[in-house]
C-alpha positions, 0 to 999 in steps of 0.5 A: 958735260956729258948730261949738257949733251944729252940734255940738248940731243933730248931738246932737238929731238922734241923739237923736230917732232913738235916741228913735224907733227905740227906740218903733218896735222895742218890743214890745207888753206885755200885763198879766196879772192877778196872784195872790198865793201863799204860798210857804213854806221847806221846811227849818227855820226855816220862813219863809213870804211872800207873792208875786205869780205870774201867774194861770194861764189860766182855759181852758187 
């Protein structure tokens, strides 16, 4: 019963540190505004949809 508890004390420790090295080494995400744009294919059938790109900047 005691190597079960070591074995487990052994697994949550590794666990809380993969857990903080992932926070800690992530990089910070910046949000950029969508766009929705019409992209249609050029050869026949003609299909067209709606994607989302970003949004170019508006002071380049």
């Amino acid at each position: 019963m005691r190597k079960l508890k070591v074995l487990v004390a052994i697994f949550v420790f590794v666990a809380i540190f993969a857990g903080a090295f992932t926070i800690m080494t992530s990089q910070p995400v910046e949000a950029r505004k969508c766009c929705w744009v019409m992209v249609c294919t050029v050869n026949p059938p003609i299909v067209c949809w709606e994607e989302c790109r970003p949004c170019p900047p508006l002071f380049p």
